[in-house]
C-alpha positions as CSV (number, residue, x, y, z in Angstrom):
1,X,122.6,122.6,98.2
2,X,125.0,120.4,96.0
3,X,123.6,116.5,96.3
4,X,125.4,113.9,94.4
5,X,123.1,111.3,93.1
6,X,124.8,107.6,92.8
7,X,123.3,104.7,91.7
8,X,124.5,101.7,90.0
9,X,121.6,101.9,87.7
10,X,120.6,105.4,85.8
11,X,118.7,106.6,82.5
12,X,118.7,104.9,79.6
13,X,118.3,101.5,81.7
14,X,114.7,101.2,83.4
15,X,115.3,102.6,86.8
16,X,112.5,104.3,89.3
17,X,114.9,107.3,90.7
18,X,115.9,108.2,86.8
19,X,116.4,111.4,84.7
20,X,112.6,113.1,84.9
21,X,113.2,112.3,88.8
22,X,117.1,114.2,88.8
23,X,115.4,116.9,87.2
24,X,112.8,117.6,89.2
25,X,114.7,117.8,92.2
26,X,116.8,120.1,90.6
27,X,113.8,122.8,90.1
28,X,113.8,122.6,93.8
29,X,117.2,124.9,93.8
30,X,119.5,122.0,94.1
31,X,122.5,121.3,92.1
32,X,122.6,117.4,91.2
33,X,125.4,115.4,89.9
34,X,124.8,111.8,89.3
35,X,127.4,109.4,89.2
36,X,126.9,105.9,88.3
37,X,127.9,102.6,86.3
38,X,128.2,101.8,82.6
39,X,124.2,100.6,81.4
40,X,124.7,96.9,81.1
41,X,120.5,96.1,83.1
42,X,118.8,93.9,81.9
43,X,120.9,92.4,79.3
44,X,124.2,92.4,81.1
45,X,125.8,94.6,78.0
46,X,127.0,97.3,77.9
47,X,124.9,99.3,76.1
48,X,125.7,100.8,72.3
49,X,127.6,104.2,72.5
50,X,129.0,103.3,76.2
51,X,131.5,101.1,75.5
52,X,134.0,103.4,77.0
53,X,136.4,103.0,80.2
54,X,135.1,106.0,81.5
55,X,132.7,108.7,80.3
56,X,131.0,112.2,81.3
57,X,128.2,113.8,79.5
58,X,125.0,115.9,80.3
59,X,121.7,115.2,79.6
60,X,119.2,117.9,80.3
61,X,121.3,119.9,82.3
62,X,122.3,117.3,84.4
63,X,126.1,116.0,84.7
64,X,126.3,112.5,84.9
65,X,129.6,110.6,85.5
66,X,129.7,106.7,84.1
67,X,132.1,104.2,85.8
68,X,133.8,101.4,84.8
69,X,132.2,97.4,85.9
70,X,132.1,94.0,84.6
71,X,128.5,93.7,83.0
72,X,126.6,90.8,83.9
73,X,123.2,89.7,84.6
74,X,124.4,86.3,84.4
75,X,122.8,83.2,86.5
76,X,125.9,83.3,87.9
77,X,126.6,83.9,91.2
78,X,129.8,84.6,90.6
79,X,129.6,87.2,87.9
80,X,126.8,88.9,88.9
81,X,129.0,89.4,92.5
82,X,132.1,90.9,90.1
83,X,129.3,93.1,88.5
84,X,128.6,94.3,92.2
85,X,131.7,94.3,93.5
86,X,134.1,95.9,90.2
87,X,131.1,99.2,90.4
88,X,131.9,99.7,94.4
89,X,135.6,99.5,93.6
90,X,134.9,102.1,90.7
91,X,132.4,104.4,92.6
92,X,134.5,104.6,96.3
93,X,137.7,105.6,94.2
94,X,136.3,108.5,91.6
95,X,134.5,109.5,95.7
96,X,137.3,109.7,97.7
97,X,139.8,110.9,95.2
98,X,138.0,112.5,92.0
99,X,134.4,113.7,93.1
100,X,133.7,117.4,93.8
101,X,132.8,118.4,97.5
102,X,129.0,118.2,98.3
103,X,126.7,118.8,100.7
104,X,124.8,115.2,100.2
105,X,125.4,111.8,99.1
106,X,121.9,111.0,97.6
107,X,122.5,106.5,98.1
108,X,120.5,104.7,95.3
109,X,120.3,100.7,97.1
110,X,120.6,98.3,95.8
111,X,123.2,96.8,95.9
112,X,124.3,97.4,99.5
113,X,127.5,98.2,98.3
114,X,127.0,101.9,97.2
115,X,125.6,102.9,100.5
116,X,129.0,101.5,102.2
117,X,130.7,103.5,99.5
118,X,128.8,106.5,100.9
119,X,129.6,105.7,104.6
120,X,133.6,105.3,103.4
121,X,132.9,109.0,102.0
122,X,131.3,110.3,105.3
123,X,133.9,108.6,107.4
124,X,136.9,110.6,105.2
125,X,135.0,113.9,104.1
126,X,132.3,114.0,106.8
127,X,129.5,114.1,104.0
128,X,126.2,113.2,105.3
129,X,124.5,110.8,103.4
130,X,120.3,109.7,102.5
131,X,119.8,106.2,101.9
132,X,117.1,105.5,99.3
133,X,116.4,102.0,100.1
134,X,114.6,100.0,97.5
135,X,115.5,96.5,98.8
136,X,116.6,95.1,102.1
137,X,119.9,93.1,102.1
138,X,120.9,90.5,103.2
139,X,116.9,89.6,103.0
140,X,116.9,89.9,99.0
141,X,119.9,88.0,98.3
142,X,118.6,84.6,100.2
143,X,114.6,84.8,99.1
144,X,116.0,85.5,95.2
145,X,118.1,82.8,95.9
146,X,121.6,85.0,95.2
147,X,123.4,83.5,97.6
148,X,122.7,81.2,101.2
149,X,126.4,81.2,101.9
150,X,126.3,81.9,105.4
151,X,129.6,83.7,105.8
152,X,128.5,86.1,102.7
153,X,125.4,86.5,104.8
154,X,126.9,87.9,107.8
155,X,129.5,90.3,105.9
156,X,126.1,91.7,104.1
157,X,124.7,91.8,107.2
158,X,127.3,93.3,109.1
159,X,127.8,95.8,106.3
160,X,124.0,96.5,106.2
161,X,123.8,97.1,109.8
162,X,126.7,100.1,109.8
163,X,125.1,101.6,107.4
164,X,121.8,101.5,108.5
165,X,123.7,103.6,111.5
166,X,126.0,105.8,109.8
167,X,123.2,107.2,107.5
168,X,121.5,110.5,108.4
169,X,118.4,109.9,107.0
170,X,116.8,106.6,105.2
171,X,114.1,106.1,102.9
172,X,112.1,103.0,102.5
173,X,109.0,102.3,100.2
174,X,106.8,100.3,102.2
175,X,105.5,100.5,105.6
176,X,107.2,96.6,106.5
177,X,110.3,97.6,105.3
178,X,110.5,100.4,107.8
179,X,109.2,98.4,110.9
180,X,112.2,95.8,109.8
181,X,114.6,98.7,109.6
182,X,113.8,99.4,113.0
183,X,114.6,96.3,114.2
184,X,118.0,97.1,113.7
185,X,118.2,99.6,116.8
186,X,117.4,102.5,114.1
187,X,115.0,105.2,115.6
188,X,112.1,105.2,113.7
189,X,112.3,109.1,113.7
190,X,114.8,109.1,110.6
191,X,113.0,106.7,108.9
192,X,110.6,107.8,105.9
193,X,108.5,106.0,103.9
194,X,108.2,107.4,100.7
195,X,106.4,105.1,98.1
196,X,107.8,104.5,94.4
197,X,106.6,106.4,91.5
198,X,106.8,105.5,88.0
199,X,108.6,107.2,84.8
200,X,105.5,109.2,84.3
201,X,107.1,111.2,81.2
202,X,108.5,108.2,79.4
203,X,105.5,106.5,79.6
204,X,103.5,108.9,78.7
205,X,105.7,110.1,75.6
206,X,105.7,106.6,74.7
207,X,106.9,105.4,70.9
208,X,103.8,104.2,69.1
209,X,103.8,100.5,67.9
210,X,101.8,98.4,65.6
211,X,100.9,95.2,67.9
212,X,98.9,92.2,66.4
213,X,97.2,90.8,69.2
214,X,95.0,87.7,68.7
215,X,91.3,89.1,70.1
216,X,90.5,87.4,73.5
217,X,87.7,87.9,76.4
218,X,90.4,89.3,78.7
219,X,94.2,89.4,78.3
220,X,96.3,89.7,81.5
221,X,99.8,91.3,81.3
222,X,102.9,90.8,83.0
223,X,105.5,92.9,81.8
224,X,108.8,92.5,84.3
225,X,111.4,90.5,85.7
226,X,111.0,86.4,85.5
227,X,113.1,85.3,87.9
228,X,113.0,83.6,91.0
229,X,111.1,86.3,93.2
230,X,108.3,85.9,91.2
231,X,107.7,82.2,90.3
232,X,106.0,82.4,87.3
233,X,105.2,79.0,86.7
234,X,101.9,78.9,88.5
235,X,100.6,81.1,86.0
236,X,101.6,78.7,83.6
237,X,99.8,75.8,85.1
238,X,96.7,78.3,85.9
239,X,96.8,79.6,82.2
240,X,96.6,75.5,81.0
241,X,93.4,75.0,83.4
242,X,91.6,77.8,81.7
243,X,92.5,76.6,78.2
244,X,91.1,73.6,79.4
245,X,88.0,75.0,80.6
246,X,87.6,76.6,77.1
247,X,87.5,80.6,78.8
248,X,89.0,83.0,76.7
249,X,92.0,84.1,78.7
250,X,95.1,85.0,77.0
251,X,98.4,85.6,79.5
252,X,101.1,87.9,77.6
253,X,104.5,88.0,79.0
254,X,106.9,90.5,78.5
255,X,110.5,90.8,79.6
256,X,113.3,89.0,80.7
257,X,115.1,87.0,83.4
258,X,117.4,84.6,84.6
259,X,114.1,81.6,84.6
260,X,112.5,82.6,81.3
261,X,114.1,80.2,79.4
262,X,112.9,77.5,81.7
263,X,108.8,79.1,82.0
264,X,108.4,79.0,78.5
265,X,109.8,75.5,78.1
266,X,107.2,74.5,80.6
267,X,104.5,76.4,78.4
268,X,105.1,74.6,75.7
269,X,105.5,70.8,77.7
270,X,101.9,71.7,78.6
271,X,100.8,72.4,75.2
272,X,99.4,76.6,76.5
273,X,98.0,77.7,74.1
274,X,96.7,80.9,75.6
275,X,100.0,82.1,76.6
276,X,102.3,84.6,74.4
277,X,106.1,85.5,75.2
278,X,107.8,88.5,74.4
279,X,111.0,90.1,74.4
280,X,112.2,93.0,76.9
281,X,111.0,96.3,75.5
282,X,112.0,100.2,76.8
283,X,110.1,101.6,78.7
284,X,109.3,104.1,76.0
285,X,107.6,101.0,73.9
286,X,106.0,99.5,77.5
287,X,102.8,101.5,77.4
288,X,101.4,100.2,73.5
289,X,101.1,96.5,76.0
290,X,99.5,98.3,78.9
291,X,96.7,99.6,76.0
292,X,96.6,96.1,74.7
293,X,95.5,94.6,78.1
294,X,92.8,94.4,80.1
295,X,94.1,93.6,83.5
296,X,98.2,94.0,84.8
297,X,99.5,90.6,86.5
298,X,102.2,91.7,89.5
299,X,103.3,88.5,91.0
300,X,105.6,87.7,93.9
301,X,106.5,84.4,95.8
302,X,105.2,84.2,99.2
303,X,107.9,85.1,100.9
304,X,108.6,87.4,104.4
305,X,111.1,90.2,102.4
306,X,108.4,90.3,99.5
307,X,105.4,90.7,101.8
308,X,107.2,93.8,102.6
309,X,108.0,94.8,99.0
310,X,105.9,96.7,96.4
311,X,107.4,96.7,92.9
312,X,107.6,99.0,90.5
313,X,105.2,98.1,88.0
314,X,102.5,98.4,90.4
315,X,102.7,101.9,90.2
316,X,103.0,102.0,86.4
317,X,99.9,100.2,86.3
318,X,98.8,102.3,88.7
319,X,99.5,105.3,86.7
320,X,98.1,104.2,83.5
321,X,94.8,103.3,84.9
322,X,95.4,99.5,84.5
323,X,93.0,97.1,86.7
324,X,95.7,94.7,88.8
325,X,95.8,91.4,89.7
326,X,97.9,91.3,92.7
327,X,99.5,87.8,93.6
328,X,101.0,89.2,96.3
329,X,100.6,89.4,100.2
330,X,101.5,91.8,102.5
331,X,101.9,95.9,101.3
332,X,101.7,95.2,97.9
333,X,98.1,93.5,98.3
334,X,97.5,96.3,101.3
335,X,97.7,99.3,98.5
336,X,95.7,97.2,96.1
337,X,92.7,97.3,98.8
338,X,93.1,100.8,99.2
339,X,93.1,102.0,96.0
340,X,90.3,99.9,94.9
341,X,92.0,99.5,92.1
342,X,92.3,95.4,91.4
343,X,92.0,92.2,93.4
344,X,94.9,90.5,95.6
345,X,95.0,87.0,96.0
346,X,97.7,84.6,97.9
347,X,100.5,83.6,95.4
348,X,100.5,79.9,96.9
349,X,97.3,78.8,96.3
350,X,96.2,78.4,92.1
351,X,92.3,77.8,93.2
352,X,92.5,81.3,94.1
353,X,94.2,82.7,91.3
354,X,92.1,81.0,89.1
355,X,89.1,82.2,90.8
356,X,90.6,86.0,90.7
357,X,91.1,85.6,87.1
358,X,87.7,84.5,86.5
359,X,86.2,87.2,88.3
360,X,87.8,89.4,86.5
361,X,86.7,87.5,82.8
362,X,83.0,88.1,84.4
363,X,83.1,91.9,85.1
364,X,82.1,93.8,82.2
365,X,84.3,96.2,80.6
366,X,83.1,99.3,82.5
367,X,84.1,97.6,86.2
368,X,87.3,97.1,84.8
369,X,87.1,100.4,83.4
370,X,86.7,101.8,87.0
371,X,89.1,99.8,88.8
372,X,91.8,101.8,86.4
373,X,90.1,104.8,87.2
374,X,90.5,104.4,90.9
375,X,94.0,103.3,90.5
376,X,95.1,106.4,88.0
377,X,93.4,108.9,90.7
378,X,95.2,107.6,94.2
379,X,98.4,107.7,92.4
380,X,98.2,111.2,91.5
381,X,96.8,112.0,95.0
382,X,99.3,109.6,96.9
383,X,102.3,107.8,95.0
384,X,103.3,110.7,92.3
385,X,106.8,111.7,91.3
386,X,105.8,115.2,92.4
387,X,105.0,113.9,95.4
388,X,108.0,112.0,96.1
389,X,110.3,114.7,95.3
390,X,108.9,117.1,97.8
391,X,109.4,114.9,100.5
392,X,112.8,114.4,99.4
393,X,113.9,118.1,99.5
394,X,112.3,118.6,102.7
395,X,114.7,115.7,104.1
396,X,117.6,117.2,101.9
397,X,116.6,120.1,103.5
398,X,116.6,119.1,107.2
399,X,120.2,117.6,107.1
400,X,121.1,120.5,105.5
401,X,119.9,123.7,107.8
């Protein structure tokens, strides 16, 4: 079967459905096209070599067709809406007058836009189309505080809702997720839940780096997004109590985001000195921090769309065999418990991320050491890219017969 691919997002910026994924599915007997944006995430450039209008190339064996947008991973509202907005524009004219027939439309979301580009392709060319949904709009835009306009709101919404219907099949990667899906007058029947995985390859072919780390009783990493779905700042003012009560603790952040600016100003007001900031690295560089760490922070706000989401760096940890500190309700603390691979803890209340954290400064290294291992092994058995793509073909598959 031919399945085209589109995302806004694809390989070389850090995306969960990226090349090793394509490929894969390919080895299935598919014949993939992807067909996406300019890379402009996180940075909100475009990246070196890609400053073209337009450009085709193959990587692998795949073809992969790059769009035109207006970069931007600005605070703005405004221009990250254009950077939204100029991609659909791009991606539902190369569909309806420049793409190949196929058999699929394979819908990377978000943004909501490029499933309604997919639904404006079924509606012309009668192409059935997946939806791989990774976040639920308008949910995401309101708790990551995108947008509360309430006319914006109900186009998303609207939007959402058509196609939510229209779709032939839709993935989700929690069990919430799919129960509020369903709320929508979907039948649960095409409905999956298929879990993220991580870039196993990339990670695991990662570049080898010299890192000077000052030695500490336990170092917790967060290496993501810092932005409003994650408020950060408690950690700031949990990382300042345990520098006052002398424990060695030592927080290490790395990435980047619209509030980062702002977390390590407070850091410094408070005088932290147990807390280290660092730049956004690939994700070929990532792993040298997981190996430098004892335990993996993943942090969300307490929020109804997040108790319902389970990012992506949960898995990697996950995959690596890194112990996790989950500040987090909902599915993401759920698969925590399960695995056995961490502690949860609510993300509202510091006394009990302080008292996570110093549970996890008392277990010796061993305990730790088995937390990872529990974590590396339900992975493999549960949340693997392998995994994933065979229960993708078989819905590919299905529509297809």
């Amino acid at each position: 079967m031919k399945i085209n691919f589109i995302s806004q997002f694809f390989d070389p910026e850090p995306t969960i459905r990226d090349l090793e994924f394509v490929k894969m599915l390919k080895t299935k007997g598919s014949k993939i096209t992807v067909t996406t944006g300019l890379p402009n995430y996180p940075q909100g450039k475009i990246y070196d070599g890609y400053k073209k209008l337009f450009l085709r190339e193959v990587i692998d064996d795949v073809k992969i067709t790059r769009l035109p947008l207006i970069p931007s991973h600005s605070p703005s509202v405004f221009m990250r809406a254009l950077n939204i907005i100029s991609f659909f524009l791009s991606l539902t004219t190369y569909l309806v007058f420049f793409s190949k027939k196929n058999d699929i439309t394979y819908a990377y979301h978000p943004p909501i836009t490029i499933a309604f580009a997919s639904l404006i392709l079924k509606k012309i060319y009668k192409t059935p189309y997946v939806l791989d949904v990774l976040d639920l709009w308008p949910h995401s835009l309101i708790s990551t505080k995108f947008t509360t306009n309430p006319i914006i709101i109900k186009i998303v919404s609207i939007i959402t809702k058509l196609v939510y219907k229209h779709a032939d099949h839709i993935v989700v990667t929690s069990p919430g997720m799919k129960n509020e899906i369903i709320k929508n007058c979907i039948s649960e029947k095409k409905i999956s839940v298929i879990y993220n995985s991580t870039p196993e390859k990339r990670l695991q072919t990662y570049k080898k780096i010299n890192l000077e780390m000052p030695e500490t009783e336990l170092t917790l990493l967060y290496a993501g997004n810092i932005g409003p779905a994650q408020e950060i700042d408690v950690l700031i003012d949990v990382a300042k109590q345990l520098s006052i009560e002398k424990l060695k603790v030592r927080f290490i952040f790395v990435g980047t985001g619209i509030l980062k600016e702002k977390i390590i100003k407070k850091s410094k007001d408070l005088n932290c000195d147990n807390v280290i900031f660092l730049p956004q690295v690939n994700i070929n560089e990532v792993w040298n921090y997981y190996k430098a760490a004892d335990v993996g922070i993943v942090k969300l706000s307490n929020d109804k769309l997040f108790n319902i989401t389970i990012p992506g760096k949960t898995m990697s940890y996950m995959f690596f065999g890194l112990p996790i500190l989950m500040i987090a309700n909902g599915d993401a603390a759920d698969l925590v418990n399960r695995a056995n691979c961490g502690l949860t803890c609510n993300p509202d209340n510091k006394i009990e991320i302080l008292e996570s954290i110093k549970i996890l400064y008392n277990k010796n290294k061993n305990e730790l050491a088995q937390m990872g291992v529990n974590g590396k092994k339900y992975y493999a058995s549960h949340l693997s890219t392998n995994n994933a793509v065979n229960k993708f073909h078989n819905i590919f598959a299905s529509i297809t017969k």
